[in-house]
Every structure is written in structure tokens, then in C-alpha cells.
C-alpha positions in Angstrom: 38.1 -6.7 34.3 38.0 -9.7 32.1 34.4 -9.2 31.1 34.4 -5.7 31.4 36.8 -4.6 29.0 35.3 -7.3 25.9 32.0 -5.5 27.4 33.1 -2.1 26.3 35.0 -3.1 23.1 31.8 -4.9 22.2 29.5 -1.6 22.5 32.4 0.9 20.8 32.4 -1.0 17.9 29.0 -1.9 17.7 28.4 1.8 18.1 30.9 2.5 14.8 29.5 0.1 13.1 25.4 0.9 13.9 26.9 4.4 13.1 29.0 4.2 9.8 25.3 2.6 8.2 23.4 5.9 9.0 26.7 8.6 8.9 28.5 6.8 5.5 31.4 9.8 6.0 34.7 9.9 7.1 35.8 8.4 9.7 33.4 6.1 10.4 33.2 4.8 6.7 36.9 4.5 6.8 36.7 2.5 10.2 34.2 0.4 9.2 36.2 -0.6 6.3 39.2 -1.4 9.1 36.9 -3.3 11.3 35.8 -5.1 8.1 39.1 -6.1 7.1 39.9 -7.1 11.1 36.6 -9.4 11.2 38.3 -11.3 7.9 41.2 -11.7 9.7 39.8 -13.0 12.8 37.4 -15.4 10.7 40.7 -17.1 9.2 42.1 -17.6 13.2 38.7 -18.8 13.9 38.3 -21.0 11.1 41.6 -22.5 12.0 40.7 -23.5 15.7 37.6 -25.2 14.3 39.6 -27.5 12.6 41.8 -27.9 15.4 38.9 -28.8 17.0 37.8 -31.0 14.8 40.4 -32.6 14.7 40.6 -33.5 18.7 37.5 -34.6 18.8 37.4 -36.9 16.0 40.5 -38.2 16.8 39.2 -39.0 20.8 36.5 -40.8 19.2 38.3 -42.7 17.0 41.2 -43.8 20.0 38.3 -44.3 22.4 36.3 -46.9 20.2 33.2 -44.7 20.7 30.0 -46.1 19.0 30.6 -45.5 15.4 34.0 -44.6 15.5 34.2 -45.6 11.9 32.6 -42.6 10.4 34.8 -40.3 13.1 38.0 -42.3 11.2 36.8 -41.6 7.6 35.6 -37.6 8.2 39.4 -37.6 9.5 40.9 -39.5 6.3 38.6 -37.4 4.0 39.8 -33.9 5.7 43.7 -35.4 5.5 43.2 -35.9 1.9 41.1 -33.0 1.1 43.7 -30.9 3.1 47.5 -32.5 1.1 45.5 -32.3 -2.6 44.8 -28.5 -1.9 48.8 -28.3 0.4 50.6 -30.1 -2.7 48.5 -29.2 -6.3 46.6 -26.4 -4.8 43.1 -25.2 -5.6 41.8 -23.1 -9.2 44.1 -21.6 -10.4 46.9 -21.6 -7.3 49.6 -23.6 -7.5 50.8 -26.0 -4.5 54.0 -26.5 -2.9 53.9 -29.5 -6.1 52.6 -26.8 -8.7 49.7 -27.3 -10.5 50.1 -31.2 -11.3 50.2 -31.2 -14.9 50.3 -34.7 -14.7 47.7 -35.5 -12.7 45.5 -33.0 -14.9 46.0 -34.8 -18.1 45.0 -37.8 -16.2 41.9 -36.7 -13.6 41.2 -33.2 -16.5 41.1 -31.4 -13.4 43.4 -30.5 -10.1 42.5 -33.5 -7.3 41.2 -30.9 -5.3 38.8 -29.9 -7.4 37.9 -33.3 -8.6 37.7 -35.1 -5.1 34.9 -31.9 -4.8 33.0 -32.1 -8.1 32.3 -36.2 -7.9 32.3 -37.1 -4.5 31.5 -33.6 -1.8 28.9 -32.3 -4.3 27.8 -35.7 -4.9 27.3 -36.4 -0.9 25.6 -33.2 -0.6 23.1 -33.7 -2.8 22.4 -37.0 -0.9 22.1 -35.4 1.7 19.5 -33.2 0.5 18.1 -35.7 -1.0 17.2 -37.4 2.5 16.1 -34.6 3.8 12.7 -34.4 1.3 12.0 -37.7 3.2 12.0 -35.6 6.5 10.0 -32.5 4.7 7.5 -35.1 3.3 6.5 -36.0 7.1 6.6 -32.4 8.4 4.1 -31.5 5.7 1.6 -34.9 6.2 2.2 -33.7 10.0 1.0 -30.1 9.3 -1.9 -31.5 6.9 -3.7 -33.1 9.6 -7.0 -31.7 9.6 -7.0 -30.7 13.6 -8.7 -27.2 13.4 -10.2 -24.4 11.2 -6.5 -22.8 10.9 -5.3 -26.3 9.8 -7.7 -26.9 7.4 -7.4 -23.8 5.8 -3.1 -24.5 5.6 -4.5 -28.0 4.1 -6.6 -26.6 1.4 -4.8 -23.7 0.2 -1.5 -25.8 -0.3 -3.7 -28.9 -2.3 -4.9 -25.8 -4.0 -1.2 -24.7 -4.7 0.1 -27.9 -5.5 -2.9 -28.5 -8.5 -2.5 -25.3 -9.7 1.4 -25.9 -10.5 0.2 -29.3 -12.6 -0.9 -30.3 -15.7 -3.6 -31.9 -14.1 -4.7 -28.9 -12.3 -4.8 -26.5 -15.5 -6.7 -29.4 -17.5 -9.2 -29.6 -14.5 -10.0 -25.9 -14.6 -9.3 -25.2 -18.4 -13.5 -26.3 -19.0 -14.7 -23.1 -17.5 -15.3 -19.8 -19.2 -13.0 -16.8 -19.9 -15.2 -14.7 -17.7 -14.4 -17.2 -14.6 -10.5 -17.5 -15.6 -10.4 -16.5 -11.7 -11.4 -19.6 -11.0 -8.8 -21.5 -13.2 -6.8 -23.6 -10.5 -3.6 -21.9 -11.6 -4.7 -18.2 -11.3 -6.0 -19.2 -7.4 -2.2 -20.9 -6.9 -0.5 -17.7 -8.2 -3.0 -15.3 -6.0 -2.2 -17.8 -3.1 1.5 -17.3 -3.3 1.5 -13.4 -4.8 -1.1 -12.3 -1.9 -1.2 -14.2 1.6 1.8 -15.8 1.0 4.1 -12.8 0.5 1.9 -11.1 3.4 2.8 -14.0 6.0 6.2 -14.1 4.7 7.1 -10.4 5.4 5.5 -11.0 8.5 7.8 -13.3 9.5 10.9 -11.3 7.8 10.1 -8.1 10.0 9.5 -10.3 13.6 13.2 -12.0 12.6 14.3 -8.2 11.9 12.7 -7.4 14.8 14.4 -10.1 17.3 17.6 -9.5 15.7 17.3 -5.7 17.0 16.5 -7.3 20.4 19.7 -9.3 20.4 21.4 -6.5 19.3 20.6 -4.3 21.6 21.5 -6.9 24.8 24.9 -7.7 23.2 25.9 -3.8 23.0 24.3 -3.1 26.4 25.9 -6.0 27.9 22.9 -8.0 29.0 23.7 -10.5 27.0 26.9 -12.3 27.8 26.6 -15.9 26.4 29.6 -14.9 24.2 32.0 -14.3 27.1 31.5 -18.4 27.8 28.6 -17.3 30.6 26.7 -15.3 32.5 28.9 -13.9 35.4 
């Protein structure tokens, strides 16, 4: 009874829900709106017992000297302090259990919350983006290796693209007629992206629409049950 009753709460209110989207009348805009507002609700519990859980974890690393137990120590100092700045000045324009910290305003020009965000989270993030270009550069020199037709095709059209969105490109093209603008290096780029690009790119969009229908269709069917923590 444990899996069977989730089982048929699962497929009632995926049946409202697939419903309300094709019948948008009372009731089942009305309970859509309730199961709405219940999702938001259970989010918050949810969001809650991740940082509980992150918390256990980083804190087992940290007493069990794992390898590199000093980045477990400072994720847990940098969520303490993240967590008291929004507690005791609070975030925006809420105030903390210490108000707004006029104080620390006129000093920082902004609520510590807020400033520990601006100049050091956004500041790691964009770090971290910035690594990952390193990662895309080697995925792309990966893909560019001339192996087949298919891969030579991938290889030409994106040196194509990547001219055509230059200076160098435009001044490389800009000698021939106005009769043969067609071939100007930047018009190719833009039918590149505007024709087969879109085209491979809906492609994909309707076989990810597509699977998400699959999985859909085994969650409110019950054949798949990964989200009752197994099979049987």
C-alpha cells in the first residue's frame, strides 16, 4: 500500500493537471490553481531538507578529514554567513530580526546580503563560466576533427559561421559584386543559422518534447517508479 497509494495520487493529479491545460473551466482551473499553490508549498519543505542535507554532508566531510575537506569547511562558513546576513539585516527591501542595518548601509551602500552577492557569488559565477569556455573550446576542436563527410560538413559550415560574424569575414567577401551578395560570407552565416540551424534545432526541441511525453506517460501509468526510491 505504500507504493500504491503515491501510485494513484500521482495519476489523479496528473490527470487534473494534463486536464485543466485542455478544459481551462471550473473546477479544474480552480484546482490547478490549488495544486499550484501546494507544489510552492512543498518546494519550500523541500528546499529546506536540501540544506539539511547539505549541511550533513559537508559537515561529515569536514569531521572525517576527507580529501579536500577544506573547500567542504568554507562552502559551510560561506552558507553560515550568507544565512545570519539575510536572518539579522534581511534581503531587498525586508527587514531582519536586526532591521535593515542602517549602519552597515551607510558603510557597505547596500544590505550585507546583498553585497556578499553582488562582489563575491556573482563574481565566482562568472569564474566559473569563465572555466567552462576552456572545456567548450575542447568539445568544439573535438567535434572539428575532420573524421567523415558528416564531420566535415559540421567543420565547414561553423568556420563559415564564425567568418561571417567578423570583420575579417565581411572585408574578405565585400570584393564581389552586388549581383553575388549571396555569396558575401555574412549573408551564407545568417542563411546557415536562419535555415538548417533553426531546422536541426526544432528537431531536437520536438524529440525532447517528444521524450518528455514518454516520461510522462510512465510516471502517470506507474511504470516508472524511480521516484518512490525504487523499482519494487
Amino acid at each position: 500500500m505504500k507504493r500504491t497509494i503515491p501510485l494513484i495520487i500521482t495519476f489523479i493529479i496528473g490527470i487534473i493537471v494534463l486536464s485543466s491545460e485542455f478544459i481551462p473551466h471550473k473546477p479544474f482551473s480552480s484546482v490547478n490553481e490549488s495544486l499550484e499553490n501546494w507544489f510552492l508549498v512543498i518546494s519550500g519543505f523541500a528546499i529546506l531538507l536540501g540544506q539539511l542535507s547539505l549541511l550533513r554532508v559537508n559537515t561529515f566531510k569536514v569531521t572525517e578529514k576527507a580529501e579536500n575537506w577544506q573547500y567542504y569547511l568554507a562552502g559551510l562558513i560561506s552558507f553560515a554567513i550568507m544565512l545570519l546576513c539575510g536572518i539579522f539585516w534581511g534581503t531587498q527591501d525586508a527587514a531582519g530580526l536586526l532591521g535593515n542595518g542602517d549602519k552597515i548601509i551607510s558603510s557597505l551602500g547596500t544590505k550585507p546580503f546583498e553585497y556578499l552577492f553582488v562582489n563575491v557569488y556573482q563574481h565566482l559565477s562568472a569564474t566559473m563560466f569563465a572555466l567552462l569556455a576552456f572545456f567548450i573550446a575542447s568539445a568544439a576542436y573535438r567535434a572539428f576533427i575532420v573524421r567523415s563527410f558528416e564531420s566535415t560538413l559540421l567543420m565547414i559550415a561553423a568556420v563559415v559561421v564564425m567568418l561571417g560574424r567578423t570583420s575579417v569575414g565581411t572585408t574578405m567577401t565585400a570584393w564581389l559584386p552586388q549581383h553575388l551578395k549571396f555569396l558575401h560570407l555574412p549573408n551564407i552565416a545568417d542563411f546557415i543559422m536562419n535555415y538548417p540551424n533553426n531546422a536541426a534545432q526544432r528537431a531536437i526541441l520536438i524529440s525532447a518534447a517528444l521524450g518528455i511525453v514518454g516520461s510522462s506517460l510512465r510516471i502517470l501509468l506507474g511504470i516508472e517508479r524511480s521516484y518512490l526510491g525504487g523499482k519494487d
